[in-house]
N, C-alpha and C positions, 0 to 999 in steps of 0.2 A: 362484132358485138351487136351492132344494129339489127343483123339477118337474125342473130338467134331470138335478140327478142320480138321482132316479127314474126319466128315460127312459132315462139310460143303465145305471142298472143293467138296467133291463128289456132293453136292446137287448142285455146282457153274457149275459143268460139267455138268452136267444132263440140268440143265438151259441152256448152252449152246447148246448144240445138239438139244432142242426141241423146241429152238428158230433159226436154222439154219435148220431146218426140215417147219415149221411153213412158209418161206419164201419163200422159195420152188427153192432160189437161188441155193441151194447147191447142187449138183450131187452126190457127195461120200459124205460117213459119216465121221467125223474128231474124230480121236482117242485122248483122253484128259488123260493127265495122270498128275498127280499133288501128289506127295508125301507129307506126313505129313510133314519131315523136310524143304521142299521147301515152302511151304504154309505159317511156323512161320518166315521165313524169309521175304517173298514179299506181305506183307499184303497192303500193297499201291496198288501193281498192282495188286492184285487181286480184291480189291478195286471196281475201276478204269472198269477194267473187267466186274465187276456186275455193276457197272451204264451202261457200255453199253447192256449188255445181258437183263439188266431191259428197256432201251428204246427200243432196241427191240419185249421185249415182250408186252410191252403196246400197240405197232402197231396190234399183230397180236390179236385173239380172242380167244385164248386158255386162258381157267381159270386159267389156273397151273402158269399165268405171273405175276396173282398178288398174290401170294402166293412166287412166286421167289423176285417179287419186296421187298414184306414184310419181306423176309428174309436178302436182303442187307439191308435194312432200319437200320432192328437190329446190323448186323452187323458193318454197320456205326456209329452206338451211343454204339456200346460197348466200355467200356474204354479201355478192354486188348488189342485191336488191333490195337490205335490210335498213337503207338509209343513213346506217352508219360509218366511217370511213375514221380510219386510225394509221395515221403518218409518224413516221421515226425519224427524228435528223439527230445528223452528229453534231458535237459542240467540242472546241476545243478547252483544253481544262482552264487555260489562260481567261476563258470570258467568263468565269467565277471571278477572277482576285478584284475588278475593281469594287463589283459591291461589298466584297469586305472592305477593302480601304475605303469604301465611303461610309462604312460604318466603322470603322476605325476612328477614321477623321473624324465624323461626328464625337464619339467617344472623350477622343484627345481633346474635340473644341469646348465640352464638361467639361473637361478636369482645368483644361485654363481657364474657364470661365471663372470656377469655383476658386482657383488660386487667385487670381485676378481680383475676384471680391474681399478673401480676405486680405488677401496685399492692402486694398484699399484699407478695410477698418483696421489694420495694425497699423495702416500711415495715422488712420484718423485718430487713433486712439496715443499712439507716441508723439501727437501732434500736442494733444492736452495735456501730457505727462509735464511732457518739455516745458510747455506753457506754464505749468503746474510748480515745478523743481525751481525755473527760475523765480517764480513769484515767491517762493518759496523761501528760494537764496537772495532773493532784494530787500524783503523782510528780517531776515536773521542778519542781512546786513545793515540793514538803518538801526536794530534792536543794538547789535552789537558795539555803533557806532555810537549811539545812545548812551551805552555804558562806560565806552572808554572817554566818549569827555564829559557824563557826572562824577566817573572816578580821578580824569585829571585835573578838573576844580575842586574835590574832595581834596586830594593831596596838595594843591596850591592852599587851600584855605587851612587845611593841616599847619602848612610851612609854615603860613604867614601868622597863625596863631597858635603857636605851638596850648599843649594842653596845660591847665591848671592842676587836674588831679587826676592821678594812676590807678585805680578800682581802689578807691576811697583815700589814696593817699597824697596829701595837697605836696605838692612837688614846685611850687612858686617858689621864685630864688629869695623872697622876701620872707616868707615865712621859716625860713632858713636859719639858723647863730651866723654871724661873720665864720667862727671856727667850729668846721663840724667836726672835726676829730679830737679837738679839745672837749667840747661839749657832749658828745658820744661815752668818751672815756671818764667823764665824772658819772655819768648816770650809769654806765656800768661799776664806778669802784664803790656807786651805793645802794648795788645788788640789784637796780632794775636794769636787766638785761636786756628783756624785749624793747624797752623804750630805747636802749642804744642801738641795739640794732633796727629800729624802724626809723630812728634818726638816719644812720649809716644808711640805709637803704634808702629813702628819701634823697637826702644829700646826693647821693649816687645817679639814681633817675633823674635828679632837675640837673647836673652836670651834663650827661648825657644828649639831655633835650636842648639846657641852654646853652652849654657851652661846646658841645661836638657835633650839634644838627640830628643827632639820631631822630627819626622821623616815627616815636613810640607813641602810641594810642592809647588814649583813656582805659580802654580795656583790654589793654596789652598785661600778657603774663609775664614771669619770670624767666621761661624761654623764652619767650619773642623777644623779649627785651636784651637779654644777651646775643639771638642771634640776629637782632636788628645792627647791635653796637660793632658787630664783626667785622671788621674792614673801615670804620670811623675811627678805630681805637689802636693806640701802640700798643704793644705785646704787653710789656709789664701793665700798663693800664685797664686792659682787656683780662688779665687774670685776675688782677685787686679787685674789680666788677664783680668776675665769679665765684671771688672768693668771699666776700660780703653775700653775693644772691644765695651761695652752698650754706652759710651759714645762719641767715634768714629763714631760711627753709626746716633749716634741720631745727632749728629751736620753736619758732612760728609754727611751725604744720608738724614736725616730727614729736616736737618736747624733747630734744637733750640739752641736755648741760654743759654749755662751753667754759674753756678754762679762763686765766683772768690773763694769761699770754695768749692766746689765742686773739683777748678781746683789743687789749693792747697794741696786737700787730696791727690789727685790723680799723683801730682810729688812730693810730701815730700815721698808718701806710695813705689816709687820706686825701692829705695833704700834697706829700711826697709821689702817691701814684696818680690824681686824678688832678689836682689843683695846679700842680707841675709840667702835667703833660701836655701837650698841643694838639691840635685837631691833623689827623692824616689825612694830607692832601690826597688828591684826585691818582696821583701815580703811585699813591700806596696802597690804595685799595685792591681787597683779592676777590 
């Protein structure tokens, strides 16, 4: 490699002189000197060099110009000279996968990140719930506890005072006849019916309250009050109740007309079902 660009520089010089000969500008002959290792270095200007030494010699009519032309020609389309140099190596396919898996891994260390974060704000967030629910549930517990002992002093002062009067009707045992079924059964055989029966029904409620404990409220109804008496009361007693409240009703709120046996059952039976009967103890209760 060395020799051949030695001959060609030599042949680049030669070109030169018989093309500054050729023109007949020149006076003295110019000494050209070009060493191998300067030549592998300046292959541009030397290049460069021979396109002008080749227009030169295209002017003049010496043969030997296209023969110098032809030799830059070559040397222009050689590749060793063009400065350029383009290498191929093999790679096996294996030295690809790890920069995938390093972008992979990146990939995957996002998605836990991301999970990671929200993990956090659902801790943080069921953190306040929690906090939240019990506060929540401590309060509906003190409310709750709040009620059940204004309601169990309600019912002790209940107990301990039973009620005067039943939506309007005085039920005190003093305001009472000694005999309510005697007293009942006159003002019915002197056609006032409602007054005996709101005697009967009076009479009734202040037994209930004073003498069997029923635990009946001022603004207790007609039902409440029978299914308060339910399980206070003996059978036969528990029915003469509802059978004065059925006919309370029917006459008071309905308007019929009771018969005068009817009325008769109903104040001879008070005595006999209510005044007679006992309070059902604790193991008769249903």
């Amino acid at each position: 490699m060395r020799s051949l660009r030695a001959d060609l520089a030599s042949a680049l010089a030669r070109a030169a002189l018989l093309a500054a000969c050729a023109c007949g500008s020149v006076a003295a002959s110019a000494q050209v000197a070009i060493s191998a290792e300067d030549a592998a270095s300046s292959t541009q200007a030397a290049a460069s060099a021979a396109a002008v030494v080749a227009a030169s010699a295209a002017r003049s009519s010496d043969p030997r110009a296209a023969r110098i032309e032809s030799a830059v020609d070559k040397l222009r389309t050689d590749p060793l000279l063009s400065g350029k140099h383009v290498e191929h190596r093999l790679r096996w396919k294996g030295d690809a996968e790890p920069e995938k898996k390093k972008r992979q891994h990146v990939d995957d260390a996002s998605w836990l990140a991301w999970f990671a974060s929200l993990a956090r704000f659902i801790n943080d967030v069921s953190r306040f719930l929690l906090w939240g629910i019990v506060a929540v549930l401590v309060a509906l517990g003190l409310v709750s506890a709040r009620h059940v002992v204004q309601l169990r002093a309600f019912r002790r002062a209940k107990i301990a005072s039973p009620v005067s009067h039943v939506r309007d009707l005085d039920v005190r045992p003093e305001s009472l006849p000694d005999d309510v079924g005697a007293a009942a059964w006159a003002l019915w055989q002197s056609g006032d019916v409602p007054a005996a029966l709101s005697l009967l029904y009076r009479g009734a409620l202040s037994r209930l309250i004073h003498k069997f404990d029923v635990p009946i409220t001022a603004s207790a109804t007609e039902g409440e009050c029978l299914d308060l008496a339910r399980g206070r009361l003996e059978t036969t007693a528990l029915r003469y109740v509802t059978q004065v409240v059925r006919a309370w009703e029917a006459n008071i709120y309905g308007g019929r007309t009771l018969s005068n046996a009817m009325g008769e059952a109903l104040c001879t039976g008070f005595g006999q079902r209510l005044d007679a009967s006992a309070p059902v103890g604790a193991e008769g209760a249903t």
